[in-house]
C-alpha positions as CSV (number, residue, x, y, z in Angstrom):
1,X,24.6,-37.0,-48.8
2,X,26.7,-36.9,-52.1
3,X,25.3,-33.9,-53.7
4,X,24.9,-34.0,-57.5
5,X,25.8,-30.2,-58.6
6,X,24.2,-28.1,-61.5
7,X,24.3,-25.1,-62.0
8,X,20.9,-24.7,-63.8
9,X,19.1,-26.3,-60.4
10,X,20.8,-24.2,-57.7
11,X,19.8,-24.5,-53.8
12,X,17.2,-21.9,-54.0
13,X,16.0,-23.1,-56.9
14,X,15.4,-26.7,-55.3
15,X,13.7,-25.0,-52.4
16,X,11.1,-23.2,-54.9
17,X,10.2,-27.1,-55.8
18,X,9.0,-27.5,-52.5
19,X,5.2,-26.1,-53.2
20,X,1.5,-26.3,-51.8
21,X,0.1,-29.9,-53.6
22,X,3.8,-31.1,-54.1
23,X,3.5,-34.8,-53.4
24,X,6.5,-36.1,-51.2
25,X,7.8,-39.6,-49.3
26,X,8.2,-39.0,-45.3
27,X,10.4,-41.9,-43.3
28,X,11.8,-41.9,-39.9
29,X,15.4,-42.6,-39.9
30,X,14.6,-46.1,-39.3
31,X,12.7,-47.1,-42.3
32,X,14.0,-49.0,-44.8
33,X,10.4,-49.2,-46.7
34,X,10.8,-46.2,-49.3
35,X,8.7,-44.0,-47.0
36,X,4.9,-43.3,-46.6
37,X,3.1,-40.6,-49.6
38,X,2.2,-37.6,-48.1
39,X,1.0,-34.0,-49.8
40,X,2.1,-30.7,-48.6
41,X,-1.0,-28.5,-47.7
42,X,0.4,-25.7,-46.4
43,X,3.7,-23.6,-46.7
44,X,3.7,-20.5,-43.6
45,X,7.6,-19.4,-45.1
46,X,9.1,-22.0,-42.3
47,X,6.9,-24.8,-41.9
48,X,5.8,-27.3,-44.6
49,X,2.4,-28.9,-43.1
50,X,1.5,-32.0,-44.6
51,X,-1.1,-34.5,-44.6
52,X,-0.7,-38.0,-42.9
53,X,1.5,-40.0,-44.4
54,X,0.2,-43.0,-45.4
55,X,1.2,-46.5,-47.6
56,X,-0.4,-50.2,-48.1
57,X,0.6,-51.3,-44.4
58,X,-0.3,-48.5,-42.7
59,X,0.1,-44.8,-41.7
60,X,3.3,-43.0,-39.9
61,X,2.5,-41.3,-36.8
62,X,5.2,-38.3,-36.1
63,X,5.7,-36.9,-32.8
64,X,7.1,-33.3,-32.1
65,X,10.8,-33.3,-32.2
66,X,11.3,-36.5,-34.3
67,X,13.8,-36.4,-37.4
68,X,12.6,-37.6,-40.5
69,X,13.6,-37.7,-44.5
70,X,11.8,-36.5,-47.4
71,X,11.9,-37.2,-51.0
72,X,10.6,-35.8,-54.1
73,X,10.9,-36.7,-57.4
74,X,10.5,-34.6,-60.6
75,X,9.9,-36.6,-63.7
76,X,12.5,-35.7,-66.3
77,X,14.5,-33.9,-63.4
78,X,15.7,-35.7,-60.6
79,X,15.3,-36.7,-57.4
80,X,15.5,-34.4,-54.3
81,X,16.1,-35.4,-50.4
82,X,16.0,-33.4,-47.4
83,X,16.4,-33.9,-43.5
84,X,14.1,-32.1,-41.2
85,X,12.1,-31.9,-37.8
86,X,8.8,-32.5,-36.7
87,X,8.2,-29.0,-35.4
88,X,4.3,-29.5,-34.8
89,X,1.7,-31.6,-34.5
90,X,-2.4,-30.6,-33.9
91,X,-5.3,-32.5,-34.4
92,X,-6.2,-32.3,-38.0
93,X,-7.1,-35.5,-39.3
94,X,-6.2,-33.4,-43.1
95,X,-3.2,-31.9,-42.1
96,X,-1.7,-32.7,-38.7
97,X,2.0,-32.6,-39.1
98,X,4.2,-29.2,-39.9
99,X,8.0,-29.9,-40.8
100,X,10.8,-27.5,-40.6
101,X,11.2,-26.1,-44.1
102,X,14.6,-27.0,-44.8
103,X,18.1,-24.4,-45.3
104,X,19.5,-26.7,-48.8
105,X,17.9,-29.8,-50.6
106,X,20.2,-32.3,-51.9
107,X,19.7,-33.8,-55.7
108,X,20.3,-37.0,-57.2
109,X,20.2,-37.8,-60.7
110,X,17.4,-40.4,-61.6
111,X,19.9,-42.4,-62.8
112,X,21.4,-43.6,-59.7
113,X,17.8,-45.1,-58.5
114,X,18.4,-48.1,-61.8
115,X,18.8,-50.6,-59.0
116,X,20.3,-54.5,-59.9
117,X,18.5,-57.6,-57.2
118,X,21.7,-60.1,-57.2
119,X,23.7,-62.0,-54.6
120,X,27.3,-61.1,-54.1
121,X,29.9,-61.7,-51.6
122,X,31.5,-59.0,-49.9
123,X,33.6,-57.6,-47.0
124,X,33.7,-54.4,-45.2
125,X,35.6,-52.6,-43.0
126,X,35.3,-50.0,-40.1
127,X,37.6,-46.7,-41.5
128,X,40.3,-45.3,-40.0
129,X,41.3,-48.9,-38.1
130,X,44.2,-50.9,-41.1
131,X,44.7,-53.4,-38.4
132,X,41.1,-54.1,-38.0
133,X,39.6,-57.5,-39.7
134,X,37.5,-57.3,-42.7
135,X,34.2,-58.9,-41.9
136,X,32.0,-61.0,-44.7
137,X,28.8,-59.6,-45.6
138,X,26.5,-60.4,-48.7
139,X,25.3,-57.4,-51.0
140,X,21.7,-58.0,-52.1
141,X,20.8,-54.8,-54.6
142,X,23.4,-52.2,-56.1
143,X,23.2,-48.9,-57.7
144,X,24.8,-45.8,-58.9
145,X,24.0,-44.7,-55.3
146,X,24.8,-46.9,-53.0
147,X,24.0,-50.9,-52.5
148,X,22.2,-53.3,-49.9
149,X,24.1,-55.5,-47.5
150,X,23.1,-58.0,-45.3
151,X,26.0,-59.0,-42.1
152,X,25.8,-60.0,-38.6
153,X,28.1,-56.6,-38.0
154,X,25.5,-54.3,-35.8
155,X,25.9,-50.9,-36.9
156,X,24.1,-47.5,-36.3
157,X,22.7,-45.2,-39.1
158,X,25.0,-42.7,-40.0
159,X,28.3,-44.9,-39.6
160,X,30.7,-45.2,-42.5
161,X,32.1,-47.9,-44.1
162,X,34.9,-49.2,-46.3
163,X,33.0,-52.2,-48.6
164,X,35.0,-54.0,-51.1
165,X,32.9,-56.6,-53.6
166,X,33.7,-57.8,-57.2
167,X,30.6,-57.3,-59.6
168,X,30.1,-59.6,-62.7
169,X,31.0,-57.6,-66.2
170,X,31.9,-57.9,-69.4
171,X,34.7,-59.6,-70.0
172,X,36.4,-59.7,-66.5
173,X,34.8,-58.8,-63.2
174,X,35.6,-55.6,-62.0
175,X,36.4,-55.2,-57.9
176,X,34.6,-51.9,-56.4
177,X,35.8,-50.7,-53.2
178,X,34.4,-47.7,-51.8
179,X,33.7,-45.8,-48.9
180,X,29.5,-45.7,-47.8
181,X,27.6,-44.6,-45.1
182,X,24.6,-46.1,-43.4
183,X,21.1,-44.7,-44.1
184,X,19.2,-47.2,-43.2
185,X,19.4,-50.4,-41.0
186,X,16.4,-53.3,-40.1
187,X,16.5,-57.0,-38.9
188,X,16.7,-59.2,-42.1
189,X,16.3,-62.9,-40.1
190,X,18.3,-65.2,-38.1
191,X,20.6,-68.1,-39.5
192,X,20.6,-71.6,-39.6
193,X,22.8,-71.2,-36.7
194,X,21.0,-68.5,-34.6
195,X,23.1,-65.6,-35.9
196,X,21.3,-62.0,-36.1
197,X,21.3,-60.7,-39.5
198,X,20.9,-57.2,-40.0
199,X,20.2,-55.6,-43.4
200,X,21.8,-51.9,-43.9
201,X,20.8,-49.5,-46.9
202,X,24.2,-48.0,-48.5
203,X,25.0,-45.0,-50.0
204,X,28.3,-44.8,-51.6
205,X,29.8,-40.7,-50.4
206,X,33.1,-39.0,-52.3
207,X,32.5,-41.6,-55.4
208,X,33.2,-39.5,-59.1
209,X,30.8,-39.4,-61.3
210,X,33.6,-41.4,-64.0
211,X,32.6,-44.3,-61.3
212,X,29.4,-43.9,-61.0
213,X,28.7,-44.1,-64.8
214,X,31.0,-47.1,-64.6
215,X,29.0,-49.0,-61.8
216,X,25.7,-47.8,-63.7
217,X,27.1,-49.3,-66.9
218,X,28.1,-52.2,-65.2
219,X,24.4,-52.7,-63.5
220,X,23.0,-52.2,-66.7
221,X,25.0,-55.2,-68.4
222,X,23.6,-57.5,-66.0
223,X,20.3,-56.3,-65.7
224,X,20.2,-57.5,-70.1
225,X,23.1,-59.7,-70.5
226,X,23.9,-61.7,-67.7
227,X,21.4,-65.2,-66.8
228,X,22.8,-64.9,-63.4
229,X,20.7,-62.6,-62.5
230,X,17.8,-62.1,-65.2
């Protein structure tokens, strides 16, 4: 995870965020949903115990042992992400799940969550392998952060990539290519032709923030200027 430094909101201080009544987002590594809203209820010093997580189609069950993300957001501030462990479970229908209290908390500026829906053709590539054949994929959402794509490639969460894709601007269309890694993955459909296609949440790692503001500016353009995609 691209870490967005300040020295105002250090680790510690992101830790201190993490209070009794804080309200969070739990997924599994899996889900490609936003997560489930939870609360924290209790905080011993090294586990965070938390309600059950819950959301409009349902609730997630957590098992001892199994990895999950967490997100926080603090209006005006930004938003913070962790990785943990389910380190307990009892039966407590009001709080039945304890997670590890994390070591760091990464944060992310609000402003890479402005996210552009459009359709746009792209190819990717496995790093480390020149020789290798691009392969065609469609991006379906972008952001500061990272992007949706949708390919028959099968690839596991945590993987990186090389993408390459030319996003409508002003003026002339600008060609991004940058390295990502996969946090999320889920089955998007079949084609005409029986081909799986899988669907892959993106997150762009070792991009500046000079190209970050430039892909934001560059989202923002379309999201008011461009028919395409109003």
């Amino acid at each position: 995870m691209t870490e967005d430094h300040d020295e105002a909101t250090g680790p510690g201080d992101r830790l201190s965020q993490l209070t009794v009544g804080s309200s969070i987002r739990v997924s599994d590594l899996s889900d490609a949903l936003g997560g489930y809203s939870a609360t924290i209820t209790s905080d011993t010093g090294q586990l965070l115990w938390i309600d059950i997580p819950i959301r409009r189609d349902g609730m997630l069950t957590l098992s001892v042992g199994q990895l999950v993300s967490v997100r926080f957001d603090r209006p005006g501030d930004a938003v913070y992400l962790f990785d943990t462990v389910v380190a307990e479970v009892r039966a407590d229908d009001e709080s039945p799940y304890a997670l590890a209290r994390p070591v760091t908390i990464d944060r992310r500026r609000h402003r890479s969550d402005v996210r552009l829906a459009l359709v746009l053709d792209a190819e990717y590539q496995m790093p480390g392998d020149p020789e290798a054949q691009a392969q065609r994929a469609k991006v379906i959402d972008l952001s500061a952060g990272g992007l949706g794509l949708i390919t028959q490639g099968d690839h596991e969460v945590g993987a990186a990539l090389v993408v390459s894709v030319v996003l409508p601007g002003p003026g002339e269309a600008h060609r991004f290519e940058s390295s990502v890694v996969i946090r999320t993955r889920s089955l998007y459909g079949r084609s005409p032709g029986g081909a799986v296609l899988r669907q892959y949440g993106l997150e762009f790692v070792d991009v500046s923030d000079q190209i970050r503001d430039r892909i934001l500016a560059l989202v923002i353009w379309n999201l008011t200027q461009n028919p395409a995609v109003l």
